[in-house]
C-alpha positions as CSV (number, residue, x, y, z in Angstrom):
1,X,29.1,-10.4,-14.2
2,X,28.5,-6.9,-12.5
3,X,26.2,-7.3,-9.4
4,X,23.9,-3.8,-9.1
5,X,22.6,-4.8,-6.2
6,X,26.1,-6.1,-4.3
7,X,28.0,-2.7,-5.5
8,X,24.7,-0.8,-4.0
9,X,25.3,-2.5,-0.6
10,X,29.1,-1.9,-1.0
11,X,28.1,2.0,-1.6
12,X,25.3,2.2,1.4
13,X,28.2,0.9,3.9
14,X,30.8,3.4,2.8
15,X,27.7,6.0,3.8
16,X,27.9,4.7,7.1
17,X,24.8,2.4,6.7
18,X,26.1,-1.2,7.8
19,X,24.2,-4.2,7.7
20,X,22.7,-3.6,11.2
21,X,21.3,-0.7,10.6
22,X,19.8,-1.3,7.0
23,X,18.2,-5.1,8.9
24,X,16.9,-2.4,11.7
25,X,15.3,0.0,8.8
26,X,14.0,-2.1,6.5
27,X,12.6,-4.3,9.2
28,X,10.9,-1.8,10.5
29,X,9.3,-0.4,7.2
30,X,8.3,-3.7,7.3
31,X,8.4,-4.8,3.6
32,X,5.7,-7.0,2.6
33,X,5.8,-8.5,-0.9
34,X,2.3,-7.0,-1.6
35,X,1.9,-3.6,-3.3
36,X,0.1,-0.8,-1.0
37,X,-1.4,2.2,-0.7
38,X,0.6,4.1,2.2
39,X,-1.3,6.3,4.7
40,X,-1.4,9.1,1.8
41,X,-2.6,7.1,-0.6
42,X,0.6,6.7,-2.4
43,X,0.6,3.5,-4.2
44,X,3.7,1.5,-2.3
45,X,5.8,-1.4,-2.7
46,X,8.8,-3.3,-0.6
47,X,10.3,-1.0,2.4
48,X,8.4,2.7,1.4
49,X,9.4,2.7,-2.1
50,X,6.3,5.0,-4.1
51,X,5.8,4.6,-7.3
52,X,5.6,8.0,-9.2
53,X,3.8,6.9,-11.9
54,X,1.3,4.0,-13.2
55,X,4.5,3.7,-15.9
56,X,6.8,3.0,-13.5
57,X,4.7,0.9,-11.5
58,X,4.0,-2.0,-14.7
59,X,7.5,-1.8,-15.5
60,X,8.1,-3.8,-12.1
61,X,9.1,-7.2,-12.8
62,X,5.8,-8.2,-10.7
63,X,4.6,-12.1,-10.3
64,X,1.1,-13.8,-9.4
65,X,0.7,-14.8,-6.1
66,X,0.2,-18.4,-5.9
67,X,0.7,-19.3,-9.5
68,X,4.5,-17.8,-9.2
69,X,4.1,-16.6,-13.2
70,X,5.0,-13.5,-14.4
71,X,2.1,-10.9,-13.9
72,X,1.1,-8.8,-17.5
73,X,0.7,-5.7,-18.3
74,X,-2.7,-5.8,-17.5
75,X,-2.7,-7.6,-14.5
76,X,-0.4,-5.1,-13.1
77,X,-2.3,-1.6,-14.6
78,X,-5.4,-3.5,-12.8
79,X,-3.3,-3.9,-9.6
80,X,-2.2,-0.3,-9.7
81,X,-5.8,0.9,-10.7
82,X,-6.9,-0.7,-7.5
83,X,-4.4,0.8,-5.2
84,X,-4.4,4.3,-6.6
85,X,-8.0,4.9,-6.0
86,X,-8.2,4.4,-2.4
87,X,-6.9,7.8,-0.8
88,X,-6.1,8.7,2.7
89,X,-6.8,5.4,4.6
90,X,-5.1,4.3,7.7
91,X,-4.6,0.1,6.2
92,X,-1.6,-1.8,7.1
93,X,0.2,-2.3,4.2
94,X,-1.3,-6.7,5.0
95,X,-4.0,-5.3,4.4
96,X,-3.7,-5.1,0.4
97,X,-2.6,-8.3,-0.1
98,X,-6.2,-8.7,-1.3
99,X,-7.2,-6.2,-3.5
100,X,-4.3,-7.4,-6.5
101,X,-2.5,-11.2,-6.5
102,X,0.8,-9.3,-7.7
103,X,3.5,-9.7,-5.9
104,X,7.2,-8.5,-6.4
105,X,10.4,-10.6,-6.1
106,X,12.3,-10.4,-3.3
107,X,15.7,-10.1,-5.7
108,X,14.0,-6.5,-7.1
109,X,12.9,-5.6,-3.9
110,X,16.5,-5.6,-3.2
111,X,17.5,-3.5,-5.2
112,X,14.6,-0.8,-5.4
113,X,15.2,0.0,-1.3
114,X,19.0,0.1,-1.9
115,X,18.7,2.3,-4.5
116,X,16.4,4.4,-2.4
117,X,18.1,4.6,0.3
118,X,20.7,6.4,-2.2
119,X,18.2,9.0,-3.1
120,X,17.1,9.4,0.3
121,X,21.0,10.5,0.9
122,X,21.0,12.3,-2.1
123,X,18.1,14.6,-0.8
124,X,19.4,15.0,2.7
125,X,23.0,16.2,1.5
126,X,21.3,18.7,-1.2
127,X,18.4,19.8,-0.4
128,X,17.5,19.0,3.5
129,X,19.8,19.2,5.5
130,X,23.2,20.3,3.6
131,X,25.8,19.6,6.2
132,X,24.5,16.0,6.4
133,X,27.5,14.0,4.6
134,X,29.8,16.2,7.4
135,X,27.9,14.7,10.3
136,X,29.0,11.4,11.8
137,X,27.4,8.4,11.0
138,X,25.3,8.1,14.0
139,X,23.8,11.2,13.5
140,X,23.4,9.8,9.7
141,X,21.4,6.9,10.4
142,X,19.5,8.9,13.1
143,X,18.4,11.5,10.3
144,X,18.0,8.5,7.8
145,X,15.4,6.7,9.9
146,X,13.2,9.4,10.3
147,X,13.9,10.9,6.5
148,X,12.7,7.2,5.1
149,X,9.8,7.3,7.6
150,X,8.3,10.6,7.2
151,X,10.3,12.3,4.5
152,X,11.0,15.7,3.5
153,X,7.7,17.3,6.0
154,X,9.5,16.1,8.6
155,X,12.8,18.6,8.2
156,X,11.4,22.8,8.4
157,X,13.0,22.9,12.2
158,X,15.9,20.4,11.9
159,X,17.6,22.3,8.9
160,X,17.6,25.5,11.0
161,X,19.1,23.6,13.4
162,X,21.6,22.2,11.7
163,X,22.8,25.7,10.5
164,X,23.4,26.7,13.7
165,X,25.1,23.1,15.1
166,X,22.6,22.7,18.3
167,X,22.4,19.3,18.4
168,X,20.0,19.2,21.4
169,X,17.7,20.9,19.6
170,X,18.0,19.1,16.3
171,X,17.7,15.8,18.1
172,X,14.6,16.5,19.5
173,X,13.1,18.2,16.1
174,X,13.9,14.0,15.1
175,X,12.0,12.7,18.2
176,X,8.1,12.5,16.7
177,X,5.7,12.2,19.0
178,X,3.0,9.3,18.5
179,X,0.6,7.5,20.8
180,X,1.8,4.1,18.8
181,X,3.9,2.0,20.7
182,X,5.8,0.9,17.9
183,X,6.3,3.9,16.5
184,X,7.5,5.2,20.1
185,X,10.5,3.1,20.4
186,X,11.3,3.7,17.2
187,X,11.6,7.5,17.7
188,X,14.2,7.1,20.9
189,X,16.0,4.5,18.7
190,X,16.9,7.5,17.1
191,X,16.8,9.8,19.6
192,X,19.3,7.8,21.8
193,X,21.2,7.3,18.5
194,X,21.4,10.5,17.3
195,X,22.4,12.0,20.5
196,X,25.4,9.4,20.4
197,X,27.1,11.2,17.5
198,X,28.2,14.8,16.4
199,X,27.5,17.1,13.7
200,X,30.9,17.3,12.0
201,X,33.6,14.6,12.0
């Protein structure tokens, strides 16, 4: 039978993003099993994926927590009701696991960040920064990291940089500055990682 989610993995490694990197990523995303509203308010599930739609959202093969059934239509619109009207907050994605008892699987979880992590290339090649695919892969998963993290605000300096190949420069426009500790290590992960490769292979 055709696996969607083993030929997705198979494709994310020929992009240069092995298992390591993909563990570090997702880890770091965090992916609880809870639906969330992100910092934005964007309603969230797994490792950053955002729902564009309520549509979208109850077509998620969703299940009650505790019970293990499979959540309804209802239960799910309810979920997304909930998560939808709470704006700008600055919540752990934890602490959601409250407001709605729906919970994905971890099989469709899966395959939603792998097939993000796709479009996340898609839009870095096309529209971001469009040199990207002719980078090497360090500099790859360096620009992934913070692309998943931040997305597209993140990029007005770096694709001027990359026109003009300073990598210096364009390293540094990666390197976010943040009082979290967390977050701090995580920027000269790619810092450090990025400066490792070079813009063309």
């Amino acid at each position: 039978t055709y696996d969607m989610a083993a030929c997705l993995d198979q494709i994310t490694n020929q992009l240069g993003y092995d298992k390591r990197f993909k563990e570090y990523l997702f880890d770091s995303e965090g992916g609880p099993d809870n639906p969330y509203a992100d910092p934005k308010g964007l309603v969230t599930g797994g490792e950053g994926h955002k729902f564009t739609s309520r549509e979208e959202f109850v077509a998620t093969p969703y299940y009650i927590n505790g019970s293990g059934r499979p959540a309804t239509v209802a239960e799910k619109g309810a979920g997304y009701d909930r998560l939808s009207a709470v704006g700008e907050n600055n919540f752990t994605a934890q602490y959601y696991e409250r407001p709605t008892p729906v919970r994905v699987a971890s099989e469709y979880a899966t395959l939603l960040r792998a097939e993000d992590l796709l479009t996340r290339h898609h839009e870095l090649n096309n529209v971001v920064v469009p040199i990207f695919d002719l980078m090497t892969a360090p500099m790859r998963r360096a620009t992934m990291d913070v692309h998943f993290n931040a997305g597209m605000s993140q990029f007005p300096k770096a694709r001027g940089f990359a026109r003009e190949l300073k990598k210096g420069e364009y390293c540094q426009s990666l390197h976010r500055l943040e009082n979290n500790p967390n977050v701090r290590q995580r920027n000269e992960w790619t810092y450090n990682e990025c400066m490792n490769g070079d813009f063309i292979r």
